[in-house]
ROTISE-737260 format. One record per residue: z, y, x of N, C-alpha, C, O in turn; residue number from 1; residue in one letter; chain. Coordinates in Angstrom, 2 decimals, m for minus. Example, Ala and Ser with C-alpha at 12.3 -4.5 7.8 and 13.67 -1.06 7.14 Angstrom:
2
SITE       n_w       n_v       n_u      ca_w      ca_v      ca_u       c_w       c_v       c_u       o_w       o_v       o_u   seq   type   mol
SITE      7.80     m5.69     13.19      7.80     m4.50     12.30      7.80     m3.30     13.20      8.46     m3.32     14.24     1      A     A
SITE      7.08     m2.25     12.85      7.14     m1.06     13.67      7.87      0.03     12.90      8.04      1.14     13.41     2      S     A
! end
This chain:
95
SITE       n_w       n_v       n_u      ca_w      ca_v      ca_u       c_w       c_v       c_u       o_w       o_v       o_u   seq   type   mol
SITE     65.78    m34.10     48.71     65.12    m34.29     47.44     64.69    m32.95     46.86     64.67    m32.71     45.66     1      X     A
SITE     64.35    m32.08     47.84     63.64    m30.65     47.00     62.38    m30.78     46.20     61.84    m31.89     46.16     2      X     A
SITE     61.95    m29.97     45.69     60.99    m29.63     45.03     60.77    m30.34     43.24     61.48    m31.26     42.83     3      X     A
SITE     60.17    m29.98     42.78     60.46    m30.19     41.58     59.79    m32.10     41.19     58.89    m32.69     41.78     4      X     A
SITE     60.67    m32.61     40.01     60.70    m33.37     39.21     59.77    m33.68     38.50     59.66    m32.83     37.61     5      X     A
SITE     58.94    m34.57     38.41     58.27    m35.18     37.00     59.48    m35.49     35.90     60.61    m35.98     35.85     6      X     A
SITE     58.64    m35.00     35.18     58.96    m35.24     33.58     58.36    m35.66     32.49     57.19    m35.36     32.27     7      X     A
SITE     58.98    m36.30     31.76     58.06    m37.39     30.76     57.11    m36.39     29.86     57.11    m35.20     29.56     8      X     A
SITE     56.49    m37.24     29.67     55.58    m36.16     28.57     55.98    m35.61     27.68     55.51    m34.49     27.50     9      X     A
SITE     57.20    m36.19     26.57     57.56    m36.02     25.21     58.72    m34.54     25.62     59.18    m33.64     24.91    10      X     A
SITE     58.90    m34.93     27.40     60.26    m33.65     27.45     59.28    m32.35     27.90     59.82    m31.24     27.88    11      X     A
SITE     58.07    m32.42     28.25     57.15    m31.12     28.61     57.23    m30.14     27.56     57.47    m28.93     27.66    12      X     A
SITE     56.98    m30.84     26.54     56.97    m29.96     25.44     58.25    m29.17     24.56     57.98    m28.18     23.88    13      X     A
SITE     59.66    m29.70     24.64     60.37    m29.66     24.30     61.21    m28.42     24.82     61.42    m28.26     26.02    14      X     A
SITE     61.68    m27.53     23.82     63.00    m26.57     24.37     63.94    m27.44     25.28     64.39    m28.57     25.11    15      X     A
SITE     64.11    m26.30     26.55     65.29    m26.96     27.29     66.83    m26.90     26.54     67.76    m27.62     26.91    16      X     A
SITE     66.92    m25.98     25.50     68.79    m26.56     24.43     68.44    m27.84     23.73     69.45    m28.37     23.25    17      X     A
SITE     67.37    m28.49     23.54     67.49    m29.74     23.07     67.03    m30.74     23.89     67.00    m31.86     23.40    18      X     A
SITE     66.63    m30.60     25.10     66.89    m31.86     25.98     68.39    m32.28     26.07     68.59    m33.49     26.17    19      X     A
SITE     69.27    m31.60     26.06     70.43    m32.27     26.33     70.65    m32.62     24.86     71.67    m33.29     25.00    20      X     A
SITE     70.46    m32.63     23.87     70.94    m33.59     23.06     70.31    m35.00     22.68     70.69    m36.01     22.09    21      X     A
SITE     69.02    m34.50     23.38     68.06    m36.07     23.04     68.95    m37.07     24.45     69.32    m38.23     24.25    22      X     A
SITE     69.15    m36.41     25.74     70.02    m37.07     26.17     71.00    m37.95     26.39     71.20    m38.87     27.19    23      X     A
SITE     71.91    m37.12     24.93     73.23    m37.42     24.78     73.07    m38.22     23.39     74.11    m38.66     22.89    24      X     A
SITE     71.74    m38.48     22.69     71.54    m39.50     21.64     71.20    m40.50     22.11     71.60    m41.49     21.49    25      X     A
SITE     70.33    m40.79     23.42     69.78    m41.38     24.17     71.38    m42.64     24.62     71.51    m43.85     24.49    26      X     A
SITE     72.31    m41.58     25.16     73.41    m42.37     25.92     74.16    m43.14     25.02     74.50    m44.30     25.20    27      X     A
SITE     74.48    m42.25     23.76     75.18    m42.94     22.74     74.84    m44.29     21.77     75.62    m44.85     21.00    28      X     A
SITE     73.18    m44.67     22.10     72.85    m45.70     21.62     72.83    m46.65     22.65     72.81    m47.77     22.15    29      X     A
SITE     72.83    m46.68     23.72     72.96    m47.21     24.89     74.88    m47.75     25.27     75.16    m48.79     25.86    30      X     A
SITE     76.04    m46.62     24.70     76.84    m47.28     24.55     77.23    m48.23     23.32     77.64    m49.33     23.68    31      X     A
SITE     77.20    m48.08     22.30     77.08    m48.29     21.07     76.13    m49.92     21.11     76.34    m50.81     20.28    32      X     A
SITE     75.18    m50.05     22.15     74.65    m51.40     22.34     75.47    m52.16     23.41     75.92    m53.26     23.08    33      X     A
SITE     75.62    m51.84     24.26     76.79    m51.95     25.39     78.56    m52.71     24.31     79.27    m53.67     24.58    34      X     A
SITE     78.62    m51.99     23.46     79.80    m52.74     22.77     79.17    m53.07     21.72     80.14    m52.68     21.07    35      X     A
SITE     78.36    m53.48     20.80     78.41    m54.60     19.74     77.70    m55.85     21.11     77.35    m56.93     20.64    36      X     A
SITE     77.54    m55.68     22.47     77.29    m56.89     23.21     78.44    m57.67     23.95     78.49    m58.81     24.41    37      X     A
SITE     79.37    m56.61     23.89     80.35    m57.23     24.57     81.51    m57.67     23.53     82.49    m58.30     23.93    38      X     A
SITE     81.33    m57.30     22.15     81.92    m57.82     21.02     81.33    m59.50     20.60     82.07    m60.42     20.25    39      X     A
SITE     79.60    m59.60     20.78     79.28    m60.43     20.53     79.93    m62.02     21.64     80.15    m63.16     21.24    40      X     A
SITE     80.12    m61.36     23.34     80.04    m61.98     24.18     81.58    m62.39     23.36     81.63    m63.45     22.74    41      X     A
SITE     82.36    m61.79     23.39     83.85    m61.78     23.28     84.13    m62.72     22.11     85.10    m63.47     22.15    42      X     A
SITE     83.28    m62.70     21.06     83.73    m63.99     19.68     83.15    m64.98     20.58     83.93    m65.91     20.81    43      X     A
SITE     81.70    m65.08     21.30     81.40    m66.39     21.50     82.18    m67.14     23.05     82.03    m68.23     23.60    44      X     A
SITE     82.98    m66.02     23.33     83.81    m66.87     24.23     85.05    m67.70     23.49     85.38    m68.87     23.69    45      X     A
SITE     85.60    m66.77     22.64     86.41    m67.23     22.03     86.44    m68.41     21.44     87.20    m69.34     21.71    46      X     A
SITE     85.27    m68.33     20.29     84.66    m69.69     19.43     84.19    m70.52     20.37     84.63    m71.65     20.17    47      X     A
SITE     83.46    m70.45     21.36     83.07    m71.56     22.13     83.57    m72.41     23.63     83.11    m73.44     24.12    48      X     A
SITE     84.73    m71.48     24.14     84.88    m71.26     25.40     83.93    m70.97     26.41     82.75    m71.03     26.08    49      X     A
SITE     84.20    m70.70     27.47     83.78    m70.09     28.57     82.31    m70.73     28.66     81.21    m70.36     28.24    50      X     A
SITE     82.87    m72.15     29.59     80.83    m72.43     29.97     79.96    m72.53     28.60     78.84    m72.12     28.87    51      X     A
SITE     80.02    m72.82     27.59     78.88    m72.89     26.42     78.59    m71.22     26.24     77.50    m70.92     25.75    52      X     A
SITE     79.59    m70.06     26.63     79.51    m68.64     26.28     78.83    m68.03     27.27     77.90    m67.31     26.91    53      X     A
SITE     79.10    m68.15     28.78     78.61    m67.68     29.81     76.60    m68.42     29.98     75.53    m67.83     30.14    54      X     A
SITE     76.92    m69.79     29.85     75.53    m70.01     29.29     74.67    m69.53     28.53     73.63    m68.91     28.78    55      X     A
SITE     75.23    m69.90     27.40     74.23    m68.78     26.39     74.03    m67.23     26.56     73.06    m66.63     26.12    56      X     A
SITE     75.08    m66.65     27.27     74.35    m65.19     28.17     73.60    m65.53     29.22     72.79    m64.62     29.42    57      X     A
SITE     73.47    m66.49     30.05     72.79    m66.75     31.08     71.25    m66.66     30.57     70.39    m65.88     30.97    58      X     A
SITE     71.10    m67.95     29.34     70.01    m67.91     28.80     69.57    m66.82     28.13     68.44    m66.57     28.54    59      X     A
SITE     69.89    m66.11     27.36     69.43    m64.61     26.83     68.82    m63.82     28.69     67.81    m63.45     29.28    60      X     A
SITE     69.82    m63.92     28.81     69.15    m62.89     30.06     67.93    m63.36     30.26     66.93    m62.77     29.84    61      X     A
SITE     67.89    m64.36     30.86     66.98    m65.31     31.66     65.78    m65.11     30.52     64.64    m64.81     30.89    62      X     A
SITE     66.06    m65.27     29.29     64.69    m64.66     28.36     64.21    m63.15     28.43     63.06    m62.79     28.17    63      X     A
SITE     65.19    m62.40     28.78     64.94    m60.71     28.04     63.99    m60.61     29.52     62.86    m60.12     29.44    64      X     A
SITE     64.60    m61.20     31.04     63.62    m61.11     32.20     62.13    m61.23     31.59     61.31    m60.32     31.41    65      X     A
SITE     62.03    m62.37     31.37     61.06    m63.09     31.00     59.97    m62.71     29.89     58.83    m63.15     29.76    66      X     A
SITE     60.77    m61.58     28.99     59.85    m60.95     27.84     59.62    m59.47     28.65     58.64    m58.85     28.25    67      X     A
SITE     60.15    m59.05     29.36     59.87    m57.50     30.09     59.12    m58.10     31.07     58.71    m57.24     31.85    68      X     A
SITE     58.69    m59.39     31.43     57.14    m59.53     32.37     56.36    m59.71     31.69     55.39    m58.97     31.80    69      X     A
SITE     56.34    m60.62     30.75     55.42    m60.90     29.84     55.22    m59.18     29.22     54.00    m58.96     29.17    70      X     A
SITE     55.80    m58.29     28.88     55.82    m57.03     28.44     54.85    m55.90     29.06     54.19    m55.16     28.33    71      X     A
SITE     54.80    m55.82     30.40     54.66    m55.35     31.26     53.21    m55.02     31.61     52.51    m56.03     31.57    72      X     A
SITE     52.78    m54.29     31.82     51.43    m53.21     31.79     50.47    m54.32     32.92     51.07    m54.76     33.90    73      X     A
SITE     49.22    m54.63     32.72     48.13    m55.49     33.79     48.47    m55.16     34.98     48.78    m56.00     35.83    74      X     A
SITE     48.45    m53.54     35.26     48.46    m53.39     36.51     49.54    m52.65     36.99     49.42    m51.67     37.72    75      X     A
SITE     50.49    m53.06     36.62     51.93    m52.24     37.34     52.17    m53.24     38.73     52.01    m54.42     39.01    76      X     A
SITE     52.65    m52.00     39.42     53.26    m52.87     40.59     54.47    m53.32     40.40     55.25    m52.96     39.52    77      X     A
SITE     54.69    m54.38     41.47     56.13    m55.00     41.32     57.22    m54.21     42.31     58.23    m54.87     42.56    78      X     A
SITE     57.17    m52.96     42.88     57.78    m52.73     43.11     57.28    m50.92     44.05     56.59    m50.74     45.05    79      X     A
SITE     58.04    m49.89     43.12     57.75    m48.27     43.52     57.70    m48.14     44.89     58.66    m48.05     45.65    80      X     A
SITE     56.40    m48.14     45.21     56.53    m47.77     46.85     56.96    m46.05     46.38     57.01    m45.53     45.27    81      X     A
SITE     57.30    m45.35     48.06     57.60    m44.41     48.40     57.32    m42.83     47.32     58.12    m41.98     46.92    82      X     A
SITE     55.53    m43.01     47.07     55.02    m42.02     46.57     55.38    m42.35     44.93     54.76    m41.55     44.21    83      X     A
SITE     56.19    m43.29     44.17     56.39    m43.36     42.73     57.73    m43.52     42.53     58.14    m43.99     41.47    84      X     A
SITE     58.77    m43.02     43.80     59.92    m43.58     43.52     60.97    m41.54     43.48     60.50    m40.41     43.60    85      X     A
SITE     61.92    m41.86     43.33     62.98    m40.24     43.71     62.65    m39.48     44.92     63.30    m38.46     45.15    86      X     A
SITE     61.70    m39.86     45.75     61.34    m38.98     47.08     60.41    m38.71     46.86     59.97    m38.12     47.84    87      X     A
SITE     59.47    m38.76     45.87     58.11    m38.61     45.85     57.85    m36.93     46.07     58.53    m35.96     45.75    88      X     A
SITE     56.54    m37.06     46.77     56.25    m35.30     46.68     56.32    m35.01     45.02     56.75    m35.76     44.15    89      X     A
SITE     55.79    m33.77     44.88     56.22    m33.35     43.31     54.51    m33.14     43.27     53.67    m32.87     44.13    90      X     A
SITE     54.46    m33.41     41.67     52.95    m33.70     41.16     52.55    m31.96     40.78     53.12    m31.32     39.89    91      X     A
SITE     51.54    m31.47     41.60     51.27    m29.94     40.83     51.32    m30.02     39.30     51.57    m31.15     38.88    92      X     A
SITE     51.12    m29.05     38.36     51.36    m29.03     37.01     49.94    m28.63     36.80     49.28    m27.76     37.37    93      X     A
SITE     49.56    m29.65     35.64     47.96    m29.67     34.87     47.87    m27.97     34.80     48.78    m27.15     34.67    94      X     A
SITE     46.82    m27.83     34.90     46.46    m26.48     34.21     46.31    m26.46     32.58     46.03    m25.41     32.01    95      X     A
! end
């Protein structure tokens, strides 16, 4: 995996001492959603038991799929061939 990395646009511009904190704000809302979901899963197992709880996560999922296609750019592919994935050669830098 040599050669250099693409990077998002918003981090081109940015000092490298504050990429790691947009990072580490980045992760902390990501856990912080991670447990008010597994708090939510956890009352509605409780209040409902198991199959009415595991269902109703089944169905959420089965929607959130379903709104990230519906979401999803005309012409994206369904799946990163070689040249858009972690092996990709590295993109020269705009002038």
């Amino acid at each position: 995996m040599g050669g250099r990395r693409r990077r998002s646009a918003r981090a081109r511009g940015r000092p490298e001492r504050h990429r790691g904190a947009g990072l580490a704000l980045v992760q902390t809302g990501q856990a912080l959603a991670r447990f008010a979901a597994s708090l939510g899963f956890g009352a509605a197992w409780t209040f409902w038991g198991a199959r009415p709880a595991l269902a109703v996560a089944a169905a959420l999922l089965a929607g959130a799929v379903l709104l990230c296609v519906r979401l999803r750019p005309a012409g994206a592919a369904l799946d990163a061939g070689p040249e858009e994935g972690p092996d990709a050669e590295p993109v020269a830098a705009a002038p």
